[in-house]
C-alpha distance (Angstrom), angle and dihedral (degrees) to the residues before:
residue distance angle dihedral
X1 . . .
X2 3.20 . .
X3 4.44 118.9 .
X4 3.65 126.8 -146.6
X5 3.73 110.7 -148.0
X6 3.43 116.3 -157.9
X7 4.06 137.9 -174.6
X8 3.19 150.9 172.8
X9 3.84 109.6 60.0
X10 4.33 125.6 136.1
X11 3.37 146.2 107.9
X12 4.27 127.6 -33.5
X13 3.40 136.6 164.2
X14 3.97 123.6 -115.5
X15 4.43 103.8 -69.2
X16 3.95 90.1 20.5
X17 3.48 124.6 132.6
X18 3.68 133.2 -119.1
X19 4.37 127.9 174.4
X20 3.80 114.5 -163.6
X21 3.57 129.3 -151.4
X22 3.82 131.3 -147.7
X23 3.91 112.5 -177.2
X24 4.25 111.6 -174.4
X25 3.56 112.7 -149.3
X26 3.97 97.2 -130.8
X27 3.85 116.6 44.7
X28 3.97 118.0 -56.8
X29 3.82 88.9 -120.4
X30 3.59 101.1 69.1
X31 3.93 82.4 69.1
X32 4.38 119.6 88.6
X33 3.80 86.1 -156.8
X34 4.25 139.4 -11.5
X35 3.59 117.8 -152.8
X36 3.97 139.5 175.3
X37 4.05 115.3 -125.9
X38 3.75 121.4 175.7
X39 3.79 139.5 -158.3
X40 3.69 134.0 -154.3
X41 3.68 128.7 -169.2
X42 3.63 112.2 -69.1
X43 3.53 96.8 5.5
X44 3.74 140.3 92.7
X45 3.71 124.9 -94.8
X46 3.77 102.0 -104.3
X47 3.98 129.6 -168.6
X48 4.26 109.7 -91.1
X49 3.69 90.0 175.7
X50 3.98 150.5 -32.1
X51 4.07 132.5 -153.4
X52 3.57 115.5 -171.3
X53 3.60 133.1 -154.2
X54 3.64 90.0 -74.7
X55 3.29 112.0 49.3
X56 4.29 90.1 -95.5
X57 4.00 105.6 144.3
X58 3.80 135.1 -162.9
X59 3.62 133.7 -164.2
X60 3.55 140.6 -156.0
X61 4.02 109.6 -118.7
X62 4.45 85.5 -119.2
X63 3.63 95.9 53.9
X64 3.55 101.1 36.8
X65 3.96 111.2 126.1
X66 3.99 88.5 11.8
X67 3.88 104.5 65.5
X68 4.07 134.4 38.4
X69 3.28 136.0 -172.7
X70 3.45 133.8 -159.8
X71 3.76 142.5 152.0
X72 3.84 129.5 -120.8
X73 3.78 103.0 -150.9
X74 3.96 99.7 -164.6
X75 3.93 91.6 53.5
X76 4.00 91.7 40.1
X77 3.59 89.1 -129.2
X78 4.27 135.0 134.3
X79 3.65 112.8 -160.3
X80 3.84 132.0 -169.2
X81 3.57 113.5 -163.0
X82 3.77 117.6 -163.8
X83 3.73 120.2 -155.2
X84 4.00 120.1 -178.7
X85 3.11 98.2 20.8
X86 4.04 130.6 -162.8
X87 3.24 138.8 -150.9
X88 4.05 95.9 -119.4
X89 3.74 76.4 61.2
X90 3.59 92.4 78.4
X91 3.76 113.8 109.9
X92 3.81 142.3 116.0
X93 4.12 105.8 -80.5
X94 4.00 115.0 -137.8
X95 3.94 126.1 -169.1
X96 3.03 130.0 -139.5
X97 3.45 146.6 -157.2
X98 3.70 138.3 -178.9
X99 3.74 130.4 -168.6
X100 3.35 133.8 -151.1
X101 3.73 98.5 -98.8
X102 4.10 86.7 56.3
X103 3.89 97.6 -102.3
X104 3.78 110.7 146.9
X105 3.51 114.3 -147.3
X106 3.80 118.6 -167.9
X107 3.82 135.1 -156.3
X108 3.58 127.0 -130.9
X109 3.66 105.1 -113.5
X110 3.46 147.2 -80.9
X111 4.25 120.6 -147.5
X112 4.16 117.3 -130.5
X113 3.65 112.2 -171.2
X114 3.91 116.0 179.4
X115 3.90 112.9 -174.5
X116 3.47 143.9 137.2
């Protein structure tokens, strides 16, 4: 089974900074693309960002300018850093990872909390 290990979540004020780590327990190349997703109360987890294989990125339209994500091969390791952040940002962070046969594997969570 394969474990998602992620970091870096807690507590910021409004235009803080925050860079979260996702480290895969078996090497980061087995994976077609690793993303970050989020949920907030009451809502539905929704995509925050993917990197594939390649280095090819996508964006959700709200964080767009404010977060990046990339992926440091010799560490095994996708980050998202989040720069001005908001407090509709707050959310529980997911990563995610899917292989090249399609299966999704999910981490367990990471807390975001912007507030003044």
């Amino acid at each position: 089974q394969v474990q998602l290990v992620e970091s870096g979540g807690g507590l910021v004020q409004p235009g803080g900074s925050l860079r979260l780590s996702c480290a895969p327990s078996r090497s980061i190349f087995t994976f077609y693309t690793m993303g970050w997703y989020r949920q907030a109360p009451g809502t539905e987890r929704e995509l925050v960002a993917t990197i594939t294989s390649g280095g090819n990125t996508n964006y959700a339209d709200s964080v767009k300018g404010r977060f990046t994500i990339s992926r440091d091969n010799a560490r095994n390791t996708v980050y998202l850093q989040m720069n001005s952040l908001k407090p509709e940002d707050t959310a529980k962070y997911y990563c995610r990872a899917q292989a090249y046969s399609n299966v999704v594997h999910w981490g367990q969570g990471t807390q975001v909390t912007v507030s003044a």
